[in-house]
C-alpha positions as CSV (number, residue, x, y, z in Angstrom):
1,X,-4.6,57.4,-44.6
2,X,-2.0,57.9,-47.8
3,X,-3.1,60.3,-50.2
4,X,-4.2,59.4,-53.4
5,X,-1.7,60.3,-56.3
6,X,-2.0,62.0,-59.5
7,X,0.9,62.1,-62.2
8,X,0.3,65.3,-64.4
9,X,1.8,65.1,-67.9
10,X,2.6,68.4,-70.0
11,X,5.4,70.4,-71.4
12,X,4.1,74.0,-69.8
13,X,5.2,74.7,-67.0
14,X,2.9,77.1,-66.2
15,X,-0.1,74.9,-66.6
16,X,1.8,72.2,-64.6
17,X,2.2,74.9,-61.6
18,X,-1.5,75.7,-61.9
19,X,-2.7,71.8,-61.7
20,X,-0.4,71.7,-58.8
21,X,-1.6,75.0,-57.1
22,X,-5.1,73.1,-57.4
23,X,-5.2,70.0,-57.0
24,X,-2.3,69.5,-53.8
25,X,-4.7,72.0,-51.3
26,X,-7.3,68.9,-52.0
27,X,-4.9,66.5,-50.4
28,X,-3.5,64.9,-53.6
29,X,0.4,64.3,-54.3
30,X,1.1,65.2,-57.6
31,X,3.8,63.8,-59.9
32,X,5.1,66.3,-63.0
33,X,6.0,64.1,-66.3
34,X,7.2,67.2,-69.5
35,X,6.9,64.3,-72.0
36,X,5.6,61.0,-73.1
37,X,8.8,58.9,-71.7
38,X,9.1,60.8,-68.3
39,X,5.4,59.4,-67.6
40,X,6.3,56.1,-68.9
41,X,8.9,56.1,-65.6
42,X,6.1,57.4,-63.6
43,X,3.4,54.6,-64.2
44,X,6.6,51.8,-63.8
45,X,7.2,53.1,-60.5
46,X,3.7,54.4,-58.7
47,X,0.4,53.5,-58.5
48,X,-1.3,56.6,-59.7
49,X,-5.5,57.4,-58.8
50,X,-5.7,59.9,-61.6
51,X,-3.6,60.8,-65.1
52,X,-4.4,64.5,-66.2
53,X,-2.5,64.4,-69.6
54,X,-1.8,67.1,-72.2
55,X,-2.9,66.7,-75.9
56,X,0.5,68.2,-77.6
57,X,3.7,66.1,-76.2
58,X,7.2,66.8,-77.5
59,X,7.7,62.8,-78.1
60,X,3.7,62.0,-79.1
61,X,0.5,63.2,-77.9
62,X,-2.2,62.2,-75.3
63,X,-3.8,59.9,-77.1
64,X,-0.5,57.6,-77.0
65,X,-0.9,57.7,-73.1
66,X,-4.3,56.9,-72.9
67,X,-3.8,53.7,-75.0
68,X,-0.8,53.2,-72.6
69,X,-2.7,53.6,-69.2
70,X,-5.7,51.7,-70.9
71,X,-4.1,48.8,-71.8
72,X,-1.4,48.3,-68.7
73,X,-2.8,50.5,-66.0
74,X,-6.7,49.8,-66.1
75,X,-7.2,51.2,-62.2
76,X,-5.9,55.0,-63.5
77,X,-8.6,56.8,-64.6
78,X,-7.1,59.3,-67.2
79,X,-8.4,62.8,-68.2
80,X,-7.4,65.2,-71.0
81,X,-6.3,68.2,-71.2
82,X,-7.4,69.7,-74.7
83,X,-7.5,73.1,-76.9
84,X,-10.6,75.3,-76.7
85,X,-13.2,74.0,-79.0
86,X,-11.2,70.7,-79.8
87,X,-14.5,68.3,-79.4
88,X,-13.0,65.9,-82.1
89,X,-9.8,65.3,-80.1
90,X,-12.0,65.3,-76.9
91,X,-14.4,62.2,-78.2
92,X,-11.4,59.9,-80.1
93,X,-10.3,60.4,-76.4
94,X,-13.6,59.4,-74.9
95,X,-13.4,56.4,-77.1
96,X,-10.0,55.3,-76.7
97,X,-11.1,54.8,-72.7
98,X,-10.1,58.0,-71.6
99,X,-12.4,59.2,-67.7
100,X,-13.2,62.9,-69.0
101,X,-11.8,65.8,-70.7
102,X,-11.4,69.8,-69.6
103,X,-10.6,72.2,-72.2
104,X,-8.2,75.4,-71.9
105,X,-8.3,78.0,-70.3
106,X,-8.8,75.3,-67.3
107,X,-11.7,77.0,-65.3
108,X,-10.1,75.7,-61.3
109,X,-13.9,74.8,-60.3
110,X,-14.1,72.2,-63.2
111,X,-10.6,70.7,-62.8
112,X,-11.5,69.9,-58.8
113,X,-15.2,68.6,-60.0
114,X,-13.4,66.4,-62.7
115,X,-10.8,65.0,-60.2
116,X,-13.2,64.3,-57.1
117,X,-15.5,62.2,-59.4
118,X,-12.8,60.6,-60.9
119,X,-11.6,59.9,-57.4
120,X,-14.8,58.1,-56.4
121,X,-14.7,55.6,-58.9
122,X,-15.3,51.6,-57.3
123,X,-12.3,49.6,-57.8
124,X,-14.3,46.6,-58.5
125,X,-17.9,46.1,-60.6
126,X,-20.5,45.9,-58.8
127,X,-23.0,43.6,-60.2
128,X,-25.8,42.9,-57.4
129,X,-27.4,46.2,-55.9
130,X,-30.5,47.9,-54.5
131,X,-31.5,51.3,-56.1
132,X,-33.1,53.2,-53.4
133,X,-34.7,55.9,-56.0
134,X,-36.0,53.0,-57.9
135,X,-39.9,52.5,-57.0
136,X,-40.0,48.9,-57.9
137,X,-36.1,47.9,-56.3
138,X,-34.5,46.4,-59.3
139,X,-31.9,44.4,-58.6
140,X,-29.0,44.6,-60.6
141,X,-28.0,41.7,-61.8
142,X,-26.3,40.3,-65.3
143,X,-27.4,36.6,-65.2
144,X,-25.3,34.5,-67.6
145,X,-21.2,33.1,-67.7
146,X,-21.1,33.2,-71.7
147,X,-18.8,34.6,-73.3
148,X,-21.5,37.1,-74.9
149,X,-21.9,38.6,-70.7
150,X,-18.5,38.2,-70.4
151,X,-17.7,40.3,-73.0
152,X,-20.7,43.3,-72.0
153,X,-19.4,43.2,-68.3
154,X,-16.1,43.6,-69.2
155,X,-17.2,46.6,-71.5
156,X,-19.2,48.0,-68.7
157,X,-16.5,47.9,-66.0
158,X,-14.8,49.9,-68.4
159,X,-17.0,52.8,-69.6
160,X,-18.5,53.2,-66.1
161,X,-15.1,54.1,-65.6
162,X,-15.9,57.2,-68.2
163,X,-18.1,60.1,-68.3
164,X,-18.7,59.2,-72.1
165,X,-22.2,59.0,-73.8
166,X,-23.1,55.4,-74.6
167,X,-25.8,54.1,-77.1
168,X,-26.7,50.8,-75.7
169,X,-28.1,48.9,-78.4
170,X,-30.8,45.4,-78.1
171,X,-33.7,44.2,-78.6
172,X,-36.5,44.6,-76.3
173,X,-36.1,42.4,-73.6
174,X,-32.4,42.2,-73.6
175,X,-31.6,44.2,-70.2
176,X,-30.8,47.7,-71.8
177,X,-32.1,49.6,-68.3
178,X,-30.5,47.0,-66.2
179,X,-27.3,48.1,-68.3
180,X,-27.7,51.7,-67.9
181,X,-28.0,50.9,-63.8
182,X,-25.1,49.2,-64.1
183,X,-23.0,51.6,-65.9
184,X,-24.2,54.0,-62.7
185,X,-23.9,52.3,-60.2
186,X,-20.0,51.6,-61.2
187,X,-19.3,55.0,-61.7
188,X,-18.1,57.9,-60.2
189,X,-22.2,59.4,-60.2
190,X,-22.9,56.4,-58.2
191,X,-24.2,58.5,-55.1
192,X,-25.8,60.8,-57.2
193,X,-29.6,60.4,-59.1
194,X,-30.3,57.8,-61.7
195,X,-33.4,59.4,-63.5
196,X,-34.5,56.5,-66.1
197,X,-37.2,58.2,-68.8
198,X,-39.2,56.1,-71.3
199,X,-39.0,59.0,-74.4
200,X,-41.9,57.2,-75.7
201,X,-44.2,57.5,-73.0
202,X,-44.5,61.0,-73.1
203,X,-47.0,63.2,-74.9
204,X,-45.5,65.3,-77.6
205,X,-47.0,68.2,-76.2
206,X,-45.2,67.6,-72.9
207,X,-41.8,66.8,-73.6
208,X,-40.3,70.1,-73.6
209,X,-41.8,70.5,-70.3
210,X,-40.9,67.2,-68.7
211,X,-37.1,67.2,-69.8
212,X,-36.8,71.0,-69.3
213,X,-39.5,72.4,-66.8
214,X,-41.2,75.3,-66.1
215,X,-41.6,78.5,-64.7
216,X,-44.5,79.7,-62.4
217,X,-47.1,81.8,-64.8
218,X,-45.1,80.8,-67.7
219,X,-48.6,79.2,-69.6
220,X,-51.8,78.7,-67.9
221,X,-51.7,76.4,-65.3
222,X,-48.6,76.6,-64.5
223,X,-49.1,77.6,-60.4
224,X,-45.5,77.0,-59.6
225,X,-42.0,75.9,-60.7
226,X,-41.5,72.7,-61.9
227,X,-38.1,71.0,-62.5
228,X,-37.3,69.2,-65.2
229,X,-35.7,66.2,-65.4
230,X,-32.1,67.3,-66.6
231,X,-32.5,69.2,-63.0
232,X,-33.5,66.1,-61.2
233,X,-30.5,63.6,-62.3
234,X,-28.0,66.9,-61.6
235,X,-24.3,65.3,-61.2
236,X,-26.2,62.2,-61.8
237,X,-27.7,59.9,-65.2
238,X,-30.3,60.4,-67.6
239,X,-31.0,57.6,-69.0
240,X,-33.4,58.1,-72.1
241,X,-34.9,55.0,-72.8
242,X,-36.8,54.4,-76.5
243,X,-35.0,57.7,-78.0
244,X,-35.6,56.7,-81.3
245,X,-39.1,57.5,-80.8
246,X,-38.3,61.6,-79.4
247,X,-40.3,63.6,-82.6
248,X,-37.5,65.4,-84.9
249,X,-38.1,68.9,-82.8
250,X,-37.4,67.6,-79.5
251,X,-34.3,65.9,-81.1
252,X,-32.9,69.6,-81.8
253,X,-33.9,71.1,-78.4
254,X,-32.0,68.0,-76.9
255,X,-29.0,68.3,-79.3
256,X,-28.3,71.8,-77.5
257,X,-28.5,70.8,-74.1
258,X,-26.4,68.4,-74.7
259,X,-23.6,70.4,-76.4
260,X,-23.7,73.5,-74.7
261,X,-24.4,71.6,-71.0
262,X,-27.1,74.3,-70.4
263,X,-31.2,74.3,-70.5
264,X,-33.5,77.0,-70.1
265,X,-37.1,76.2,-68.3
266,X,-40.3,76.9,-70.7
267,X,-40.6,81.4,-69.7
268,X,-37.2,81.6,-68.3
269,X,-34.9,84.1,-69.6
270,X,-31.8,82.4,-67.9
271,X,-29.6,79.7,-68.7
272,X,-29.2,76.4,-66.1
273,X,-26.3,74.9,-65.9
274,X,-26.6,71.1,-66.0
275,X,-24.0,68.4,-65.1
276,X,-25.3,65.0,-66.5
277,X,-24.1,62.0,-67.6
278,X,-26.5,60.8,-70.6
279,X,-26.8,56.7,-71.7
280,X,-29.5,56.2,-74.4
281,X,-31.0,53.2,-75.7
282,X,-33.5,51.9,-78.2
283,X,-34.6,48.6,-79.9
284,X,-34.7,50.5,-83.2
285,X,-31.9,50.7,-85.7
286,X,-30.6,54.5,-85.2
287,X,-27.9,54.3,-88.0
288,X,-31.1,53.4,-90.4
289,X,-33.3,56.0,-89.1
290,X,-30.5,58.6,-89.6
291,X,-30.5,57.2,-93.0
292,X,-34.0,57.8,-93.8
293,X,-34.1,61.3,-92.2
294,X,-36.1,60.2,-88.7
295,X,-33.2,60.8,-86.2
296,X,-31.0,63.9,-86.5
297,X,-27.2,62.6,-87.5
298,X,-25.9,65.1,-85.0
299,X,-27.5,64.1,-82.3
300,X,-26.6,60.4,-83.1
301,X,-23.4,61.2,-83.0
302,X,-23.6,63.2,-79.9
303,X,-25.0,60.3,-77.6
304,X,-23.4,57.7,-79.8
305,X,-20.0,58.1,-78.9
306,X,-19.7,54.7,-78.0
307,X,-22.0,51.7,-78.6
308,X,-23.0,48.7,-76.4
309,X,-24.8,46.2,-77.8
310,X,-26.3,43.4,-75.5
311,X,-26.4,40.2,-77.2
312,X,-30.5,38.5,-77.7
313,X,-31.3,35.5,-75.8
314,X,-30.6,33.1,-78.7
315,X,-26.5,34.6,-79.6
316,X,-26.3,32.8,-75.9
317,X,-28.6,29.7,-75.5
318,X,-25.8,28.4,-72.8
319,X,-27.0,31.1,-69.7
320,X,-30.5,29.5,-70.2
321,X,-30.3,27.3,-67.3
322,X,-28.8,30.1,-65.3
323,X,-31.5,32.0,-65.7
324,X,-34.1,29.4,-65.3
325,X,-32.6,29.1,-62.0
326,X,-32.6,33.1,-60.9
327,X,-36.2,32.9,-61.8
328,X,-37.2,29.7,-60.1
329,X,-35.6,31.4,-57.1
330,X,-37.3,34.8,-57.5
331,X,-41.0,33.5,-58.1
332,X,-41.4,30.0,-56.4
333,X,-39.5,31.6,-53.4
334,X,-39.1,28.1,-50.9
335,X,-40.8,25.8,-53.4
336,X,-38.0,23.2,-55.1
337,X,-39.8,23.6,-58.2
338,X,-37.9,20.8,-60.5
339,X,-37.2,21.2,-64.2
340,X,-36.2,18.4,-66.1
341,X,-34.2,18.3,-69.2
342,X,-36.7,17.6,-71.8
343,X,-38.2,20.5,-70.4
344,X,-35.0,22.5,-70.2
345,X,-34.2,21.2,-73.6
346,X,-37.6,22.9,-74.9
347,X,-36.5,26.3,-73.5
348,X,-33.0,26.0,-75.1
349,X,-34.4,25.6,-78.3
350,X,-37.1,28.1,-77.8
351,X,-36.4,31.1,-80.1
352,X,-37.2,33.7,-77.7
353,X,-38.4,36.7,-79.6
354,X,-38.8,38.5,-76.2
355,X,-35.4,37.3,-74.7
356,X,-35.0,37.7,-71.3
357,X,-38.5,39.3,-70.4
358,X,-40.0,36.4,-72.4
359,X,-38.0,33.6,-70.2
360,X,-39.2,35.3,-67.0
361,X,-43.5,35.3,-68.0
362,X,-42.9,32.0,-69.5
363,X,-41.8,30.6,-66.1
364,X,-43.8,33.0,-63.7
365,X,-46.7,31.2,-65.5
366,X,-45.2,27.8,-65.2
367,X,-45.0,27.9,-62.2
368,X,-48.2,28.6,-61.2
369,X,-49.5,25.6,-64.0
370,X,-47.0,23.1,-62.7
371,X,-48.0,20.4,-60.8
372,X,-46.2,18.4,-57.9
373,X,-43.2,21.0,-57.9
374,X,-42.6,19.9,-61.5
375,X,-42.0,22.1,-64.9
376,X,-43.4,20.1,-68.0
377,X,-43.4,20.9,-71.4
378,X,-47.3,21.7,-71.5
379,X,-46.5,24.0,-68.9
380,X,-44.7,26.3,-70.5
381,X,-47.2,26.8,-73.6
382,X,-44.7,27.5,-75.5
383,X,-45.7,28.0,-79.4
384,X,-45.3,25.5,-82.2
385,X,-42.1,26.9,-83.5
386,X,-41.3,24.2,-86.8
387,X,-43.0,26.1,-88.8
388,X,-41.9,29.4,-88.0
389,X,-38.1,28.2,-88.2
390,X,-37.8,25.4,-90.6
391,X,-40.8,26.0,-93.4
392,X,-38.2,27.0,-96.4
393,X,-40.9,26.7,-98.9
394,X,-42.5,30.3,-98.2
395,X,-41.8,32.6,-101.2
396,X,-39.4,34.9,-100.1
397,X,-41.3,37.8,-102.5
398,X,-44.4,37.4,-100.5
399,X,-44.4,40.4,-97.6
400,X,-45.4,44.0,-97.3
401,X,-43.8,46.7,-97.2
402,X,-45.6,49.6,-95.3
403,X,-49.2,49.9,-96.7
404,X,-48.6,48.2,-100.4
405,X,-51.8,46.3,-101.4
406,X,-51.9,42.4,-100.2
407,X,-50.9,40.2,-103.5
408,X,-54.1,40.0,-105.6
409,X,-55.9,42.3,-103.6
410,X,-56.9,44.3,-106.2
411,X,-58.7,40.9,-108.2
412,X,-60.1,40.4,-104.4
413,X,-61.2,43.9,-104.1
414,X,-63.1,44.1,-107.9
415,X,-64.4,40.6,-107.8
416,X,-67.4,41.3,-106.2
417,X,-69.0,37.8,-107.1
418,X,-66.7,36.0,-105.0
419,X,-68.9,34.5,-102.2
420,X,-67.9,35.2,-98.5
421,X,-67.1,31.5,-97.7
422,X,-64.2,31.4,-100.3
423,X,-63.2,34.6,-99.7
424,X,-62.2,34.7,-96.0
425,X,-60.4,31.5,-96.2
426,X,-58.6,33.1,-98.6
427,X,-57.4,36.2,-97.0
428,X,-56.5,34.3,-93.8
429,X,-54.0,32.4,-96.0
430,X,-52.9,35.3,-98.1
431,X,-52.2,37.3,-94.7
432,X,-50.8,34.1,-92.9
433,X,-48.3,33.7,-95.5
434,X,-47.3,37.8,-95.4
435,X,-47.1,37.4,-91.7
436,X,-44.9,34.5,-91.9
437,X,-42.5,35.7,-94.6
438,X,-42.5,39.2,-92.9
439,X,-40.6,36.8,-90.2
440,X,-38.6,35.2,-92.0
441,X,-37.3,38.8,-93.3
442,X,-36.7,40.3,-90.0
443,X,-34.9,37.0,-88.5
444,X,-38.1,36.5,-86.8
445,X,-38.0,39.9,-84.7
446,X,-41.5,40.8,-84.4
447,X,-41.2,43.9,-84.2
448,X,-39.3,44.4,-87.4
449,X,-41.6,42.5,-89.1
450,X,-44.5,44.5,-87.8
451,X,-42.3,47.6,-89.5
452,X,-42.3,46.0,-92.7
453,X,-46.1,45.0,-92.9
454,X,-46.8,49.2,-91.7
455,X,-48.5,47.5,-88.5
456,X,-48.7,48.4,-84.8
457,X,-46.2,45.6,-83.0
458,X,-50.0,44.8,-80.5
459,X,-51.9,44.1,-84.0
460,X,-49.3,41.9,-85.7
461,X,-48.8,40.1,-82.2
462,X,-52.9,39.5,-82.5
463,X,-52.9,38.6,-86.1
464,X,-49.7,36.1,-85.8
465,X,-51.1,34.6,-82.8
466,X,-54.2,33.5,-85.0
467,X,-51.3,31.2,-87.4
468,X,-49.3,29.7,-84.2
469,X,-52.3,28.0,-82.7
């Protein structure tokens, strides 16, 4: 078996002794480079498994050789070597494609647990899989050849290739967890936990607990240790899912966890190590909530070091049929259920609101309504959409904005003469129209325009379902 080969790039050559002294008793042949051109040669004439690469050149720095190996040598996973402290360098690094970084002093224990991950990493992506730790068995799949999926493969073969943070950004329904799996599964942590957390399903109350643990005795009730879930996905990914909605102090407790790599369970005196890889994702807009003082900047920029945005349903009408198929296949199992294109025609035009997840319960359900193996329109119940998409003649002044009174509520509210059978008509149409233009706002995202009105996504969902009958 040949051994795998590492070219090591700085102009010390004391520090180049010690990566050699380190990594060569692990069965890796290492190739020196003092500068910038010297490793240029290199790459031209080997096929490297791993870069390690100084910041400070004599001819450039290591950011030049990441772009480099990047751009000509995508199989090389390449680390780098920074200054104590230097997190700045360390993330335009992260972000320019770089696997890792180690900081000086190098600690020998971190250099050979940065270069055996880095080591592991799948030459190809891996895009259908089984997760055993997964309760339900998702299986991984990106269904789609448009150039939108194209593009977010592409982008995830690469920073599975990483041990950077990434923000993956969607709407609900888009995918984001199937993502995250994905970004796993094709990295070096593939072997190692996936611990997916819904931030906000938890009780505030519990949160310290959950992500943290406990010690035995530590509050009452507490009859034993409990690990936390930074200790469950050790060497592995969390993936915190919904982030947006962790309250402001958890957000702080978080932020140090994440910088100094360390927890401490609720009545422990001791510090815990932790060696995770974190992915976050939300269908809010973090960058707003920043803004308006809901999500701490520093932690936005901690798990934010790059960003992955998965395209809605409707940025890529043309995987429709693809993913009528997958689903056809997954719930009428040996039926040949038929669709035919009027009916397919009525799905690509469908807005899609709920994107992927809305496709699949539209079709679970029609195909349990269908009749001789055959998808109509009426089966598919979708929503008259004309007026939703094409009424221009709503005021574009008429909406709410958190919890401001209704247009003329006040007259409604004094006029206590005004009989109950004028009334009610009258409020349905006032609220229909602040419903509709609330819509219009958001793009038709319901759950942006539940935002602006200052409702609960379940009641506007009620409320608008009233209109589209």
């Amino acid at each position: 078996m040949l051994k795998p080969l590492c070219l090591l790039i700085d102009d010390e050559s004391d520090i180049l002794d010690l990566l050699v002294m380190t990594l060569e008793p692990m069965g890796i042949e290492c190739y020196r480079a003092t500068n910038i051109d010297e490793a240029k040669k290199n790459l031209r004439l080997h096929k490297f498994n791993l870069c390690l690469t100084d910041m400070k050149l004599p001819d450039g720095n290591g950011l030049d050789i990441i772009d480099i190996i990047v751009k000509n040598y995508t199989d090389t996973p390449v680390a780098m070597i920074t200054a104590h402290g230097s997190m700045e360098i360390a993330i335009k690094a992260l972000k320019k494609g770089a696997f890792d970084f180690i900081s000086k002093p190098v600690i020998v224990k971190e250099l050979r647990k940065l270069v055996s991950s880095a080591l592991q990493l799948p030459d190809e992506l891996t895009t259908y899989s089984e997760y055993p730790d997964c309760p339900t068995k998702i299986t991984l799949d990106l269904i789609g050849n448009s150039q939108a999926m194209q593009n977010v493969r592409d982008k995830i073969k690469k920073l599975a290739r990483t041990q950077t943070p990434v923000y993956i950004k969607g709407e609900s329904g888009t995918g984001k967890e199937i993502v995250a799996r994905l970004l796993h599964a094709n990295g070096s942590r593939a072997e190692k936990p996936f611990v997916a957390v819904n931030c906000g399903a938890i009780p505030q109350e519990l949160m310290e607990s959950e992500f943290f643990g406990y010690k035995r005795g530590s509050f009452t009730g507490a009859n034993k240790d409990k690990l936390g879930l930074f200790q469950f996905a050790t060497e592995g990914t969390l993936f915190l899912d919904e982030v947006a909605d962790l309250p402001l102090s958890m957000q702080v407790k978080l932020l140090r966890s994440i910088q100094e790599k360390t927890i401490r369970p609720i009545g422990s005196t001791k510090e815990i190590a932790i060696d995770v890889r974190i992915l976050s994702a939300t269908h809010n807009d973090l960058a707003q909530l920043v803004k308006v003082g809901k999500f701490r900047q520093d932690l936005f920029y901690r798990i934010n070091v790059i960003e992955l945005y998965i395209p809605p349903l409707r940025e890529r009408t043309e995987d429709i049929p693809d993913l009528v198929n997958y689903f056809l296949k997954k719930f009428a199992k040996n039926k040949k259920i038929k669709v035919p294109p009027t009916t397919m025609n009525a799905l690509i035009n469908h807005y899609f609101s709920g994107n992927v997840r809305e496709l699949e319960n539209i079709l679970e359900r029609a195909i349990t309504l269908c009749e001789n193996k055959r998808i109509n329109i009426n089966n598919l119940q979708l929503p008259d959409e004309k007026f939703l998409q094409n009424n221009e003649s709503l005021p574009d002044e008429v909406f709410l904005q958190n919890n401001e009174p209704l247009p003329d509520e006040k007259v409604l509210q004094n006029n206590e003469s005004l009989p109950d059978e004028f009334l009610d008509p009258l409020l349905d149409e006032i609220e229909k129209e602040s419903i509709f233009n609330a819509l219009k706002q958001s793009n038709y995202n319901q759950t942006k325009a539940a935002q602006i009105l200052g409702m609960k996504i379940g009641a506007f969902r009620y409320r608008l379902s009233k209109y589209k009958k």
